[in-house]
C-alpha positions in Angstrom: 2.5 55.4 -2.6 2.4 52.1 -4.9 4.7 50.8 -7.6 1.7 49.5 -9.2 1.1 50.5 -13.2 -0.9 53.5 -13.7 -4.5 53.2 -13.7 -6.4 55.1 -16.0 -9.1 57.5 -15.9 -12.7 56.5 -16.1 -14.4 58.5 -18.3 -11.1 60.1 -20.8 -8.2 56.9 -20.4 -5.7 59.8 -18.5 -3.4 57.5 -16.8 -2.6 58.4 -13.0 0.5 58.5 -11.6 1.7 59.7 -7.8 4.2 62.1 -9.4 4.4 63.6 -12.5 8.1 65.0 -12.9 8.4 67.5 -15.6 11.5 67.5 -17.2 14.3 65.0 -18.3 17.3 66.9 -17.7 19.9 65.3 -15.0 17.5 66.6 -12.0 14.7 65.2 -13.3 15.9 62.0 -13.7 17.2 61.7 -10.4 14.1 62.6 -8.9 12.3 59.9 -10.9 14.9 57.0 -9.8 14.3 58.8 -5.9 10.8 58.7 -6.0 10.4 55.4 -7.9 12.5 53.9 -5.6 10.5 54.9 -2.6 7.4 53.3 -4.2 5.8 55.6 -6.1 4.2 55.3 -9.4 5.9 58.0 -11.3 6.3 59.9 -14.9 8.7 61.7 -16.6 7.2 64.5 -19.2 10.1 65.5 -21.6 8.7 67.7 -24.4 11.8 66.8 -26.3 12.6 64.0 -28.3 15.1 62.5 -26.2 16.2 63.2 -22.4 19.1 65.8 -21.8 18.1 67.7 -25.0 18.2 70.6 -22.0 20.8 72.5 -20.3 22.1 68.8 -19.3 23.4 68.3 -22.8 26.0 70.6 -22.4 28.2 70.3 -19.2 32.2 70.9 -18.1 31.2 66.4 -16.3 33.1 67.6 -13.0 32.0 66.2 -10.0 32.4 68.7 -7.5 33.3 68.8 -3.7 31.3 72.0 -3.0 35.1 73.1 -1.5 33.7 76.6 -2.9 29.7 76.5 -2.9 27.9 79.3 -0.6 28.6 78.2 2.6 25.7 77.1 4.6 23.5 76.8 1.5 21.2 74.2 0.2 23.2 74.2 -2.8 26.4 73.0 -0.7 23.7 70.5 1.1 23.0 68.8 -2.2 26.0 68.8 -3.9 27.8 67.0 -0.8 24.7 64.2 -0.5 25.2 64.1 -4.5 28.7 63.9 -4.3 28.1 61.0 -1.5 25.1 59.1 -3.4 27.0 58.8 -6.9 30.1 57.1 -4.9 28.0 55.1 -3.5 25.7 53.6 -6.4 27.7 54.1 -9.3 29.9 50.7 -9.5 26.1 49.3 -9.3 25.0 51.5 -12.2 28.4 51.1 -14.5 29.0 54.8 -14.0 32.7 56.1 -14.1 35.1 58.0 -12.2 38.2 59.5 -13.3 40.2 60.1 -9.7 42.0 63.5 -10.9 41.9 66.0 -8.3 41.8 69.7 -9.0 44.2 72.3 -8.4 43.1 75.9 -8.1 45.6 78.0 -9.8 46.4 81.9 -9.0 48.6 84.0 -11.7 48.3 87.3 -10.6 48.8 88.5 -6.7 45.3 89.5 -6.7 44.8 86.1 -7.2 47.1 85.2 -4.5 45.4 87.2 -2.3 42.2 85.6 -2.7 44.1 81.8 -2.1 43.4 81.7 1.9 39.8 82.8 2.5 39.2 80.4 -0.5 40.9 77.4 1.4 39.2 78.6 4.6 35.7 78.6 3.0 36.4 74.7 1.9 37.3 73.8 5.1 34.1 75.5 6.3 32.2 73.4 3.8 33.7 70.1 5.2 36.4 69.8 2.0 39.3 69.7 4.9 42.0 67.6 2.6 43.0 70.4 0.7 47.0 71.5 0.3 48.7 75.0 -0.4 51.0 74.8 -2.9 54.0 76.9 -4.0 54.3 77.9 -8.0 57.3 75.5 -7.7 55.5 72.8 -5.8 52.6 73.1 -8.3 55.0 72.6 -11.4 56.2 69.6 -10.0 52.7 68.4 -10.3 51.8 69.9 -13.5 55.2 70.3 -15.4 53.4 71.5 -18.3 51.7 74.5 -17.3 53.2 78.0 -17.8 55.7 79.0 -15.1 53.7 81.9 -14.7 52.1 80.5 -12.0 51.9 81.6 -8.8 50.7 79.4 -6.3 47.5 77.3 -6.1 46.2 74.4 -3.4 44.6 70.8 -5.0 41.5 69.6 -3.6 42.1 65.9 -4.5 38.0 64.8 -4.6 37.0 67.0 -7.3 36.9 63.8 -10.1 36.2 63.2 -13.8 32.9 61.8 -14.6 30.8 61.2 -18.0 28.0 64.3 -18.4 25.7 61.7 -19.6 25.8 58.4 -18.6 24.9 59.7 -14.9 21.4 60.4 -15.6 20.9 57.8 -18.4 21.7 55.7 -15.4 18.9 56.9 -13.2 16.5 57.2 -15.4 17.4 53.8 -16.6 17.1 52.7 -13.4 13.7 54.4 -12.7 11.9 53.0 -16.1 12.9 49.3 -15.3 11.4 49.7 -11.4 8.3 50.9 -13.3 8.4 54.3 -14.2 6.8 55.7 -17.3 8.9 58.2 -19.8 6.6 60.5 -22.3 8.8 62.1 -24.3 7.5 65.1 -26.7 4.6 65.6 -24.0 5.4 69.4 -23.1 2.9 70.6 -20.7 0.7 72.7 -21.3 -1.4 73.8 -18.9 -2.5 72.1 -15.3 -5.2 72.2 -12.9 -5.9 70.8 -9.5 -9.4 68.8 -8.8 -10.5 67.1 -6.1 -6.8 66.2 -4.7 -5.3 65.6 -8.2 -3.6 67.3 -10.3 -5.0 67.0 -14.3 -2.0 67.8 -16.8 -2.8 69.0 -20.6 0.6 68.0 -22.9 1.4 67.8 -26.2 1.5 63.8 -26.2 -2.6 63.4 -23.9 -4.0 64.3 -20.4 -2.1 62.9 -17.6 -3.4 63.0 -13.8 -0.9 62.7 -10.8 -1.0 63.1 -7.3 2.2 65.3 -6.9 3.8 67.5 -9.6 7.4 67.9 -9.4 8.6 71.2 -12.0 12.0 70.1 -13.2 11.8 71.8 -16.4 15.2 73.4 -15.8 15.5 76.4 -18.3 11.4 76.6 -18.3 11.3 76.2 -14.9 9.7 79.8 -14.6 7.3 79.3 -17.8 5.9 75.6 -16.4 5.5 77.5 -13.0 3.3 80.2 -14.3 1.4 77.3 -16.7 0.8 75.6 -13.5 0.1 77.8 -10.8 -0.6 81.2 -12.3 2.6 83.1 -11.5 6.5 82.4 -10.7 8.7 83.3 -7.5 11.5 83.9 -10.0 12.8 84.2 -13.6 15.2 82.5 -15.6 18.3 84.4 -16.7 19.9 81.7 -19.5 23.6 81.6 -19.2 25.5 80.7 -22.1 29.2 78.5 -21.6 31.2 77.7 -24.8 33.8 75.0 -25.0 36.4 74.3 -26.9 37.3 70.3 -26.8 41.1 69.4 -27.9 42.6 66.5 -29.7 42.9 63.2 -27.4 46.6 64.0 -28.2 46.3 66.8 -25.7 44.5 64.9 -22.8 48.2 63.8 -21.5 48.9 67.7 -21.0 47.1 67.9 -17.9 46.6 65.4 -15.0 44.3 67.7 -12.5 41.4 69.5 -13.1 42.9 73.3 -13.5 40.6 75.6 -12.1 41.0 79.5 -11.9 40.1 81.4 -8.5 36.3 82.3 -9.2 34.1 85.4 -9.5 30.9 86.3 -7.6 29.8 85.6 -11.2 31.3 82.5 -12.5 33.8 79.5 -11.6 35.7 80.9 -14.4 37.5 79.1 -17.3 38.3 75.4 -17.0 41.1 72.9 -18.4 40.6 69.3 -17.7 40.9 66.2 -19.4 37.0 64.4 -20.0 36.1 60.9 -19.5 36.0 60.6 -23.2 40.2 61.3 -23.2 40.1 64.7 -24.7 41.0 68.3 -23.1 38.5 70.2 -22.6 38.3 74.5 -22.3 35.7 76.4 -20.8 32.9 77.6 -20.4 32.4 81.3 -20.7 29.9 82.7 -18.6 27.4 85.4 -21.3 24.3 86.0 -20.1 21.4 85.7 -23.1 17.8 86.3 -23.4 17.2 83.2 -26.0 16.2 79.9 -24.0 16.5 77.9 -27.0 19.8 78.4 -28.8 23.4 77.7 -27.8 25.9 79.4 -30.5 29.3 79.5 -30.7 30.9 82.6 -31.8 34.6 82.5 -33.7 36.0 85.1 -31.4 35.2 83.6 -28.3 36.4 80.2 -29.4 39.8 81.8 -30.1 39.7 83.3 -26.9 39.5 80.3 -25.0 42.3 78.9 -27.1 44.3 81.3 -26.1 43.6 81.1 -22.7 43.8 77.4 -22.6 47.1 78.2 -24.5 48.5 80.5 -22.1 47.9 78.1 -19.3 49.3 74.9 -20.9 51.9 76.3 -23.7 52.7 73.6 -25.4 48.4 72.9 -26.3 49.2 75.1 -29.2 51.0 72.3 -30.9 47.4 70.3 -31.2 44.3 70.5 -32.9 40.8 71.3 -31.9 38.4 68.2 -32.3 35.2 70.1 -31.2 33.4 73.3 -29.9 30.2 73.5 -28.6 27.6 75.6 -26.1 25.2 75.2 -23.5 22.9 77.2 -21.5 22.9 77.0 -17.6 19.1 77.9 -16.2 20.7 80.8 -14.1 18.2 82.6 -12.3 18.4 86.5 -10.7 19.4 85.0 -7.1 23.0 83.0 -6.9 21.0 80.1 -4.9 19.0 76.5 -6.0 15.4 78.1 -6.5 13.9 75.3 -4.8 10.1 75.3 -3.0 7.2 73.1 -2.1 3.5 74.0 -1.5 2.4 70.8 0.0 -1.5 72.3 -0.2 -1.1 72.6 -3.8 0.8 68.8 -4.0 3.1 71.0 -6.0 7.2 71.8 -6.1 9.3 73.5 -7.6 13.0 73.0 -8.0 14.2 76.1 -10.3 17.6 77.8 -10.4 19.7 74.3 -10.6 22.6 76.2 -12.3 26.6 74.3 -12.9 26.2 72.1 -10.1 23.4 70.4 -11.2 25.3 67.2 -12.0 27.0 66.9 -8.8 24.2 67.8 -6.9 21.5 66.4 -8.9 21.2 63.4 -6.5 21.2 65.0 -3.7 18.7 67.2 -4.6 16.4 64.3 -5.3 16.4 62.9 -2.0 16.6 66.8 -0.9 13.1 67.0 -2.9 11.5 63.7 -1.2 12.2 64.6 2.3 9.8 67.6 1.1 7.7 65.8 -0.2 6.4 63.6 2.8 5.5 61.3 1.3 6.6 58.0 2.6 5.1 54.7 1.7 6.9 50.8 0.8 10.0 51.7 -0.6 11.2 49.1 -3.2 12.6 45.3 -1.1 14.6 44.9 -4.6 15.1 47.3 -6.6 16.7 46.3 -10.1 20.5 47.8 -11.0 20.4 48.3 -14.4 24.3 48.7 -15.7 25.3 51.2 -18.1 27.1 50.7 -21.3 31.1 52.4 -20.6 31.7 54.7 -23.1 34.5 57.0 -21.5 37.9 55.6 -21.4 37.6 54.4 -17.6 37.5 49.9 -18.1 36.5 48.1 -20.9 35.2 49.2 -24.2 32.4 47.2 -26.1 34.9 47.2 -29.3 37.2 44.7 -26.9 34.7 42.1 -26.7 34.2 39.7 -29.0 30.7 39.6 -31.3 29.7 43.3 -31.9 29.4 43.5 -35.4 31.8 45.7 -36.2 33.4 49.4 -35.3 30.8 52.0 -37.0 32.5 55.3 -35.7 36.3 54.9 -35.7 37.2 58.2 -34.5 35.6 57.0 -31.1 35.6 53.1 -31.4 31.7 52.7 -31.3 30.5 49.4 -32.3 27.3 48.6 -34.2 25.7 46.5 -31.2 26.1 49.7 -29.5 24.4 51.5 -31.9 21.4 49.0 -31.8 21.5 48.3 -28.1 21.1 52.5 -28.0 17.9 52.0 -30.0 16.5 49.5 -27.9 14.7 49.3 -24.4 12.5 51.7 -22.5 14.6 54.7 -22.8 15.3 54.1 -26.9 17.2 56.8 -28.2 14.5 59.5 -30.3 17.2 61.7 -31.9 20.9 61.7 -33.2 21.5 63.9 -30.6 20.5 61.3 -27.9 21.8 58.6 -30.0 25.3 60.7 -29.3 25.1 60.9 -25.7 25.0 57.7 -25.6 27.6 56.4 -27.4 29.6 59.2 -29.0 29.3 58.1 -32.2 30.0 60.9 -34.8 32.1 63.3 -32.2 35.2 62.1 -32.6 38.1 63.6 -34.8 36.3 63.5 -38.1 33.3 64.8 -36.4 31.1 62.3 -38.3 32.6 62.6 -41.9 33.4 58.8 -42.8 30.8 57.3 -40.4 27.4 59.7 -41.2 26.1 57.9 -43.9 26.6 54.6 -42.6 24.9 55.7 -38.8 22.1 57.5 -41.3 21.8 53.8 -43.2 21.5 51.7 -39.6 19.4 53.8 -38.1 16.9 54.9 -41.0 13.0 54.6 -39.2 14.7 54.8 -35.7 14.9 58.2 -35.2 11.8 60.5 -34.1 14.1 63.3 -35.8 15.5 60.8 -39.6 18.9 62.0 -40.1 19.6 63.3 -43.5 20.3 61.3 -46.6 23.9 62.1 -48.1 23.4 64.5 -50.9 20.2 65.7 -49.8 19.8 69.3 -47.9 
């Protein structure tokens, strides 16, 4: 592999890569940093706008253990080397951590029941710092959860991260070691030829060495565009949230989690990076890939649930709700598989874990890959702008223009360094992830027009003009 700039075909200008990774969700970015790292000339084929338009945009930003993943499974594999690699690169990268430990909670004595073969299956997994805990023991802890509850144990590693700065970080960190990003270049179609692979997308031809399918809740469409037919089928999973008042955040110092299904890891409480609370997700199964909606009567729902576990969150107002789809496939396992003839893999099925795990699943992915080569001597560590509540705040140093979003104390240099650089925002939904400007309190009232003003002829998707439909 080389870390040389693409060359270009002959005859039609197609530039070459060693891998083309389709897809910029969290998994595909960390397989662009893993393989551009290792020396390989690699692209990123997004056929959105902006990166994490997927089922990354939308995510409960806990990074897990694996205390209760399938024991022995390659998910429980990558979500430990994940867990592992972000600890260990993320003070390089500016990424944050929120040290809050999780409890597992039981209210019922079904529940109860189900406490020890929990504990003993994250001991199995390696999570061996876990402690039982009364109902009394775990009021002490949490004195402002109903006294209904039973018992739990915390498992202190499960920790607080941003959804979005993680993979802005290796992606970021991929583009400046000389990776390429096409964004709106969904592919189309492919085709092997004398040991390469020759991509049709939206955005022009591109040729590459090894194909890497990444394409999250696609994953089973790009596989039958590529190779014909698909090994399994995408089974979108919709989660709603319900995101409370900053007021609320001091409710609740651990991660609550419920005992989980064979379906789901049930509904969350948790504070966010951001300093909110956060409730959810549901688990509804769908058949539409494309739309997320939130419904009134499971938003109440969840507020009463999040209500029933901390009493006193009925005394503060909801800032936000919103919905994502997890690319859930008909098998509870990572849908991951390589056909080294072909120069082709697969990694399908990446389901909730896919944050934790995401890094993990990279290097998972280039062990697979054989493919070796000069890995980078030194490797530039691009730092992230902080935008959770973890250190320092842009608005806290001096020269930035101004505070544009008061509700979430974004400054305009933020707003312009956002639009700026090889991984420019292309939407207002990107533009979001990377600052949070607009999803505060107000939810972009006071600060729209100004944002549409600033970034007029920025945006591959305009925001509207006030007073216009």
């Amino acid at each position: 592999m080389s870390n040389s700039a693409p060359t270009a075909h002959e005859s039609g200008g197609a530039p070459q890569f060693d891998v083309a990774v389709i897809g910029a969700g969290v998994v595909g970015c960390a397989l662009a940093r893993a393989f551009t790292l290792a020396g390989a000339r690699v692209a990123v084929l997004e056929k959105a706008a902006d990166v994490l338009d997927g089922a990354s945009k939308a995510n409960s930003a806990i990074l897990h253990t694996g205390f209760d993943a399938p024991e022995g499974s390659l998910e429980l594999a990558c979500i430990r080397e994940g867990y592992a690699l972000y600890h260990d690169i993320r003070e390089r990268l500016g990424l944050p951590l929120v040290r809050a430990g999780a409890m597992v909670l039981a209210w019922n004595e079904d529940e109860v029941a189900g406490l020890p073969a929990l504990m003993a299956q994250a001991m199995a997994n390696g999570v061996t710092d876990i402690h039982p805990l009364t109902g009394d023991e775990v009021l002490l802890l949490e004195p402002a959860l109903s006294p209904a509850v039973r018992a739990g144990f915390r498992v202190p590693g499960e920790h607080l991260i941003d959804p979005w700065s993680a993979a802005h970080g290796y992606l970021m960190q991929a583009l400046v070691n000389g990776a390429t990003l096409m964004r709106q270049a969904e592919v189309l179609s492919g085709h092997r030829v004398g040991g390469l692979w020759h991509l049709e997308t939206v955005a022009g031809p591109v040729r590459a060495g090894l194909v890497i399918n990444a394409a999250g809740l696609w994953g089973d469409e790009v596989d039958r565009r590529l190779t014909g037919q698909s090994w399994f089928t995408i089974k979108p999973r919709k989660g709603q949230f319900v995101v409370f008042d900053k007021t609320a955040a001091a409710l609740a110092g651990h991660i609550l989690l419920p005992v989980p299904t064979k379906i789901t890891k049930g509904i969350v409480v948790c504070r966010t990076a951001f300093g909110n609370l956060l409730v959810g997700p549901t688990a509804e199964e769908q058949d539409d890939r494309d739309h997320a909606t939130v419904e009134r009567e499971t938003l109440q729902a969840l507020i009463r649930r999040g209500c029933e576990i901390l009493p006193a969150l009925a005394g503060h107002e909801v800032t936000a709700v919103y919905a994502g789809l997890r690319p859930a496939t008909e098998e509870k396992h990572y849908r991951i598989r390589r056909d080294l003839a072909e120069d082709y893999i697969c990694v399908g099925g990446i389901r909730s874990t896919g944050l934790s795990g995401a890094l993990g699943i990279a290097a998972h992915v280039l062990r697979l890959s054989g493919q070796g080569g000069a890995p980078l001597a030194d490797p530039l560590w691009p730092v992230m702008p902080n935008i959770s509540v973890e250190g320092p705040r842009d608005w806290q140093c001096p020269g930035h223009g101004g505070i544009l979003c008061h509700c979430e104390l974004v400054t305009r240099r933020e707003v312009a360094a956002a639009m700026e650089g090889p991984m420019a925002v292309g939407s207002l939904a990107g533009l979001k992830r990377r600052t949070r400007v607009t999803m505060g309190r107000c939810q972009g009232f006071y600060c729209s027009a100004e944002l549409a003003r600033v970034t007029e002829g920025r945006l591959a998707q305009p925001m509207l003009e006030p007073g216009h439909d």
